[in-house]
C-alpha positions in Angstrom: -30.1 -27.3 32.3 -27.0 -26.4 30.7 -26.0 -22.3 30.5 -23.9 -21.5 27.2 -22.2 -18.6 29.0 -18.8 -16.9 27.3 -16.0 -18.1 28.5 -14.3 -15.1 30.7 -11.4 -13.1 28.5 -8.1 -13.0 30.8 -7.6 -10.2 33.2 -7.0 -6.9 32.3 -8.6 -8.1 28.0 -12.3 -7.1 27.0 -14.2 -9.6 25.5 -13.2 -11.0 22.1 -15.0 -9.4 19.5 -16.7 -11.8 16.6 -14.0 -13.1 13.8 -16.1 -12.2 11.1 -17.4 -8.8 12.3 -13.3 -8.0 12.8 -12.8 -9.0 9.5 -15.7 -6.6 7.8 -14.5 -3.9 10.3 -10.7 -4.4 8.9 -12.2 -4.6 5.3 -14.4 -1.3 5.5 -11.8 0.2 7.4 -7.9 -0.3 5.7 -9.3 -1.8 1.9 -8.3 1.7 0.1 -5.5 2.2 2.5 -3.9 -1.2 1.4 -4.8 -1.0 -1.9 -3.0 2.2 -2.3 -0.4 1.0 -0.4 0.0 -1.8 -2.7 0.0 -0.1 -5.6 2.9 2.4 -4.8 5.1 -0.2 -3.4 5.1 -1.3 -7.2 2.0 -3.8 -7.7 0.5 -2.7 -11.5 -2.7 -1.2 -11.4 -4.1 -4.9 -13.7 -2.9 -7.0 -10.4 -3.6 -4.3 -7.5 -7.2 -5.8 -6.7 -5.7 -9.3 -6.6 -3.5 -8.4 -4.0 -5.3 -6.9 -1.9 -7.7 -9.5 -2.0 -4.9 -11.8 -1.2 -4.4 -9.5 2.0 -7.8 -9.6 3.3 -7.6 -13.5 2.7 -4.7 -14.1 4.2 -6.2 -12.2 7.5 -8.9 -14.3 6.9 -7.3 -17.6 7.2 -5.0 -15.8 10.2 -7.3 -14.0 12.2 -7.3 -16.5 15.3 -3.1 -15.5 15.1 -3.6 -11.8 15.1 -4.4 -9.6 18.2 -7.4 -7.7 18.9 -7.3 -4.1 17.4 -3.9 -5.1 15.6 -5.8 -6.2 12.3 -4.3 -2.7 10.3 -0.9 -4.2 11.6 -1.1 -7.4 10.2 -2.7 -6.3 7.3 0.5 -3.3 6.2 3.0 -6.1 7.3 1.1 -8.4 4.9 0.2 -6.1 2.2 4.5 -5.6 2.2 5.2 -9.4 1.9 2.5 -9.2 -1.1 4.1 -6.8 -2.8 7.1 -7.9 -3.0 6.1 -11.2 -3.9 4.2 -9.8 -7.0 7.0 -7.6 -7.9 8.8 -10.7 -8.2 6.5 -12.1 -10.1 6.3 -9.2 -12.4 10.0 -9.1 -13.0 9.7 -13.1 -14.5 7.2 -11.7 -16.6 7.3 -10.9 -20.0 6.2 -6.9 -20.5 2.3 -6.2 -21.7 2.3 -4.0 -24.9 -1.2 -2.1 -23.5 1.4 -0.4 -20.8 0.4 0.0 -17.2 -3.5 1.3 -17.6 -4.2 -0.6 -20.0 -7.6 -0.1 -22.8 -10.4 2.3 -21.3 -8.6 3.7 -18.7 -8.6 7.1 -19.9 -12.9 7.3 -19.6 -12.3 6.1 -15.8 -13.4 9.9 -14.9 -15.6 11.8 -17.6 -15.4 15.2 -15.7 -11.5 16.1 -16.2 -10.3 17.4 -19.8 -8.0 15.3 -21.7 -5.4 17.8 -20.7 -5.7 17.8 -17.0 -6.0 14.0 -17.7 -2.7 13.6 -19.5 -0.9 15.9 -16.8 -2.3 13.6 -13.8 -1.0 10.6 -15.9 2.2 12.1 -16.2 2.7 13.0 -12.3 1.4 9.7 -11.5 3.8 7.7 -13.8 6.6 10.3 -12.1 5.6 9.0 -8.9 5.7 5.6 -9.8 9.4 5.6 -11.1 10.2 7.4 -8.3 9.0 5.4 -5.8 10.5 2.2 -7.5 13.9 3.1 -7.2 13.6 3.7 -3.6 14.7 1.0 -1.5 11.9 -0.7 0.1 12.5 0.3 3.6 12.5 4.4 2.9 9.4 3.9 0.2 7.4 2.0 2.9 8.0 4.8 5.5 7.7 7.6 2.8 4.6 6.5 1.6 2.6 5.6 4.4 3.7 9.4 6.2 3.8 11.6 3.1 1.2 9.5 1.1 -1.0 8.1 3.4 -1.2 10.4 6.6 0.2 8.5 9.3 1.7 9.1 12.4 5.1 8.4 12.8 4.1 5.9 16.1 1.6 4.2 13.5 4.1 3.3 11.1 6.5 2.6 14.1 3.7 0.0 15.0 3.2 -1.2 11.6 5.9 -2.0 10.4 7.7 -3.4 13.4 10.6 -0.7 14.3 11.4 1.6 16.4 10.3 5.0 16.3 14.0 6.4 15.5 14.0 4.4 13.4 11.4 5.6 11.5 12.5 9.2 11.6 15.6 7.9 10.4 14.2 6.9 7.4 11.5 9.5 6.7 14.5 11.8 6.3 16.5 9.6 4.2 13.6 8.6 2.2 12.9 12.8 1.7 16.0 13.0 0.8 16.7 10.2 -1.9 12.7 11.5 -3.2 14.1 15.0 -3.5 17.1 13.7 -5.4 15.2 10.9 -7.4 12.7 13.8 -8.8 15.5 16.1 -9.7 16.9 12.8 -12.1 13.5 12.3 -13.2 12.6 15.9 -14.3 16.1 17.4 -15.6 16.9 14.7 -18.0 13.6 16.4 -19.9 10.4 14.7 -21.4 11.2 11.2 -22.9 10.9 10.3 -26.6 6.9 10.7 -27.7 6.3 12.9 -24.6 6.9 16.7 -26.3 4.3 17.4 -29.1 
């Protein structure tokens, strides 16, 4: 009679939870975080879904590499390397003429006026600029603290720096925001903005 028993995690380790069941808890868990993530580190809204898929796959394929409870980790450093990857792409591109929402975006939400709809487009798109002239390093801290909510120790983790070093950047990355919005705002509405 033969006994399929576990085989005993090392000292001081729990048992190893299921691949798969990490993988759906990582999923439910971090999908919106990384999309957004990947969306204000400069993926456009028409590839955002890709990417993120991408992540998730990439874990996927990885998961026997990455420790236990370090899935939103791997996933932020990945969702980084993504990016950047498709902003690459994107800049060997030739430029769509539909813009960056593209046909139909406009009836995502039915409840907002077109005027509170046109405003959130335009703070959006102001974010957006503003974020992409950040250098990577301060947007990556900036967003995941001021957008995203998290701890300085979180992104600390995260991203793979100290913690100084983090609050290094969060104030250099407020800063160069502050100074970025100031650009964006006082050189006035654009051509085909004021009506």
């Amino acid at each position: 009679m033969t006994l399929n028993l576990p085989i005993a995690a090392p000292l001081g380790e729990a048992a190893s939870v299921d691949p798969r069941e990490r993988l759906k808890r990582s999923i439910q868990n971090d999908y919106r975080l990384i999309w957004r993530l990947l969306r204000r580190l400069g993926v456009p809204v028409d590839g955002v879904d890709d990417a993120a898929q991408e992540v998730f796959l990439i874990m996927a394929e990885r998961l026997s590499d990455v420790r236990e409870n370090s899935e939103r980790s791997f996933a932020f450093g990945t969702a980084i390397r993504v990016a950047h990857s498709a902003r690459r792409r994107l800049a060997r591109a030739p430029v769509s003429a539909e813009g960056e929402f593209g046909e139909g975006a406009a009836a995502a939400s039915p409840v907002p006026g077109p005027d509170e709809l046109s405003d959130q487009k335009r703070a959006r798109e102001l974010l957006n600029r503003v974020l992409e002239t950040m250098p990577l390093d301060l947007r990556t801290v900036f967003i995941l603290f001021e957008l995203e909510g998290l701890r300085s120790p979180e992104i600390a983790e995260l991203v793979g720096v100290p913690l100084g070093t983090v609050a290094s950047r969060l104030r250099r990355a407020r800063e160069s925001f502050h100074e970025l919005v100031s650009e964006h705002t006082s050189a006035g509405p654009r051509s085909g903005e004021e009506r």
